[in-house]
C-alpha positions in Angstrom: 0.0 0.0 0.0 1.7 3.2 -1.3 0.5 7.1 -0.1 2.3 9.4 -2.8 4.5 8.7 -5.3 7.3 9.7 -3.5 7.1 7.8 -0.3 7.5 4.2 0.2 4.9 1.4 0.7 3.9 1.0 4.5 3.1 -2.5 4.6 5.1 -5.0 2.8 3.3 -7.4 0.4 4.8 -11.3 1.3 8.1 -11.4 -1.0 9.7 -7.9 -0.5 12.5 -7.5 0.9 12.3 -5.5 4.2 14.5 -4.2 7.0 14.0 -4.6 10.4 14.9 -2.3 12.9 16.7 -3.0 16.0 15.8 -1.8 19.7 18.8 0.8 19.2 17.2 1.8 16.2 19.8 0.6 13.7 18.6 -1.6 10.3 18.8 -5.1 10.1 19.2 -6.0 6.0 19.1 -9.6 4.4 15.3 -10.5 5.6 11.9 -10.9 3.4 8.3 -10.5 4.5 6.8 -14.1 4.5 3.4 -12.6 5.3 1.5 -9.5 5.6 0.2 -8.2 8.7 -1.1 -10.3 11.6 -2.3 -9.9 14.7 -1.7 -12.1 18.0 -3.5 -13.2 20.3 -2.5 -10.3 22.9 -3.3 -7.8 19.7 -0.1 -7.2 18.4 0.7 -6.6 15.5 3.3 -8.1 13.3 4.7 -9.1 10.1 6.4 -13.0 9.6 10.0 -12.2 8.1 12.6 -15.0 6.8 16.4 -14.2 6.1 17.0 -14.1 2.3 18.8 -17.3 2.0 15.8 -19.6 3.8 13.2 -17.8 1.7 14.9 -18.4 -1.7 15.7 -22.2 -0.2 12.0 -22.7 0.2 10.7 -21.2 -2.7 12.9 -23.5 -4.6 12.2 -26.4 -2.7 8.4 -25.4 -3.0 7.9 -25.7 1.2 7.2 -22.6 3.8 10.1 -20.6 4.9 11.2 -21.1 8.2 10.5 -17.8 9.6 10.2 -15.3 13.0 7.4 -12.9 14.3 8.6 -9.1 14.0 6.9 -6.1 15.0 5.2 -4.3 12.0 6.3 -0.7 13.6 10.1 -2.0 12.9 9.4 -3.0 10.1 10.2 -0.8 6.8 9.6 -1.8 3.1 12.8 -2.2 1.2 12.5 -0.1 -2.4 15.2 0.7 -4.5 13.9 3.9 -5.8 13.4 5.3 -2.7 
């Protein structure tokens, strides 16, 4: 979902690549979004992100990527011409 030409998407579709911010506010690179948005059982909400290597491994092997809850408020969409 994109606001503006300009400005980034806000939530990543399942296949971009993404970076994760840290507690210290530093980027994590090398991870994809596995799904969209989802919301836990205490209503959090978060996005399921795989590092690059597991998600290319599964796609070839045609099985889910092994993958880890992340907060979707640290999470940023990844675009090149941005």
């Amino acid at each position: 979902m994109t606001f503006g030409k300009s400005r980034p998407p806000l939530v990543p579709d399942p296949g971009q690549q993404v970076l994760l911010m840290s507690e210290d506010g530093s980027h994590i690179e090398g991870f994809r979004a596995v799904s969209g948005p989802l919301t836990t059982e205490t209503g959090e909400i978060i996005i399921r992100v795989a590092i690059e290597e597991e998600y290319r491994n599964s796609r070839r092997e045609g099985r889910r990527a092994v993958s880890m809850a992340w907060p979707a408020e640290m999470v940023e969409v990844s675009v090149p011409w941005y």
